[in-house]
Structures are given as structure tokens and as C-alpha cells.
C-alpha positions in Angstrom: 11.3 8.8 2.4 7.2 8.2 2.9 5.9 7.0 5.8 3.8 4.4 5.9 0.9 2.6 7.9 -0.3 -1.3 7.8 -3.7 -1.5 8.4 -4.8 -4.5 9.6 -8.7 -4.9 10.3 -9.5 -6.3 13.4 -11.0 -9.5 12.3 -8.3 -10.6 10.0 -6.7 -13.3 12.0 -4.6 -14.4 12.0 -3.2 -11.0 10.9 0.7 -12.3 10.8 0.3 -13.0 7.0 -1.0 -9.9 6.3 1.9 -8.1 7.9 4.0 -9.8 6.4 2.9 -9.2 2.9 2.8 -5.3 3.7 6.0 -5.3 5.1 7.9 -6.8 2.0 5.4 -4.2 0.3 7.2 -1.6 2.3 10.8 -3.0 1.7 10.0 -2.5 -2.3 9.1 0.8 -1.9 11.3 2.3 0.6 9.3 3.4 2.4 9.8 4.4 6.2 7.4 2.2 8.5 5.0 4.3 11.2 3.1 1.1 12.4 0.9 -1.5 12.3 -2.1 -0.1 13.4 -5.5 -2.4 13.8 -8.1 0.2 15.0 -11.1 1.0 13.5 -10.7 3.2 9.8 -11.3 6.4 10.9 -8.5 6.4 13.2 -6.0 5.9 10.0 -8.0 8.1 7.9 -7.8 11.2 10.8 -3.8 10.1 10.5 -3.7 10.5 6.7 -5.8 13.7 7.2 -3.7 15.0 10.2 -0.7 14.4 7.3 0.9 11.9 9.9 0.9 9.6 7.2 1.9 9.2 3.3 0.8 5.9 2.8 -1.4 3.2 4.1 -1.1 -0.3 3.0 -3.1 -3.0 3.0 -2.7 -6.8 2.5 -5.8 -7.2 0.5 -7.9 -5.1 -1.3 -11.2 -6.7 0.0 -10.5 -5.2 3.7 -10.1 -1.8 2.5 -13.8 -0.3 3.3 -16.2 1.2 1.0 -15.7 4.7 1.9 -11.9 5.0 1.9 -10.0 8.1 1.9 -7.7 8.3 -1.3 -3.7 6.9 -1.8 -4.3 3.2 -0.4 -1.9 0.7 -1.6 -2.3 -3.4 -2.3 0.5 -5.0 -1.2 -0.6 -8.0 -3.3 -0.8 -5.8 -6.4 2.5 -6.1 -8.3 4.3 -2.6 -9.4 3.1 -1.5 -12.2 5.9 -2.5 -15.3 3.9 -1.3 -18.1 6.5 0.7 -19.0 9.5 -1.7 -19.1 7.2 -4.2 -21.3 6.5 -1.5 -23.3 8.1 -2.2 -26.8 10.5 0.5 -28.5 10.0 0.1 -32.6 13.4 1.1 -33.9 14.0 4.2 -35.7 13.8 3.4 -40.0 16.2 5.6 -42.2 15.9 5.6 -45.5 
């Protein structure tokens, strides 16, 4: 199981929305919650460098900061399904 961050910026408030989004976020995925950190970015990006951290996720893509660090997730971005809506043509024998 991952382990995974919420990253809250400090001047979201009120951040309870946020969590809550990233929580449910972390419920679909499984994965294992290490906290809800809101501290300044390069404090979860020396985590995710330190490997103390698989995941971060955020509520919103607009407070993730220009200069992020790779393997940040959206929480308000739905799973990806584009291979269940994919269609199947059926097999023609002649």
C-alpha cells in the first residue's frame, strides 16, 4: 500500500473541503494516509525526495506550484476509465 500526503497550502481556508476531497481521493485508491501537512512545498518535496512519501495529493490543481516535483495527484480529477469506455468490435468469421 502507497503512502500518501495531503497538501494543503496555507492560505486555503477554509482547508476542511479540501481535506475532505483528498481523503475520499485516498479511500479510492487505497492508499495508506501519512498526513495532512500545510507547510511550505519544499518541506513535501524534501519528503517525496527523502522517499517518505509515494504520493502527494492535492484538492485542486490550481494550488499545486509551478515548480513541482513529479507524481502529484488531483483529487478532483476522476480515474482515468478510458479503458472500460473503450469499445471491443467483435471478432467477424467468414
Amino acid at each position: 500500500m502507497e503512502i500518501a500526503v495531503i497538501w494543503i497550502p496555507a492560505d486555503i481556508e477554509p482547508s476542511e473541503p479540501a481535506v475532505a476531497v483528498c481523503l475520499t481521493h485516498l479511500r479510492r485508491h487505497a492508499y495508506r494516509l501519512g498526513g495532512i501537512v500545510r507547510a511550505p512545498w519544499e518541506t513535501i518535496e524534501q519528503t517525496m525526495i527523502d522517499g517518505e512519501v509515494d504520493v502527494v495529493v492535492i484538492a485542486d490543481l490550481a494550488h499545486l506550484p509551478p515548480d513541482r516535483s513529479p507524481r502529484i495527484e488531483v483529487a478532483t480529477a476522476p480515474a482515468s476509465t478510458a479503458d472500460e469506455n473503450r469499445a471491443v468490435p467483435e471478432a467477424q468469421f467468414d
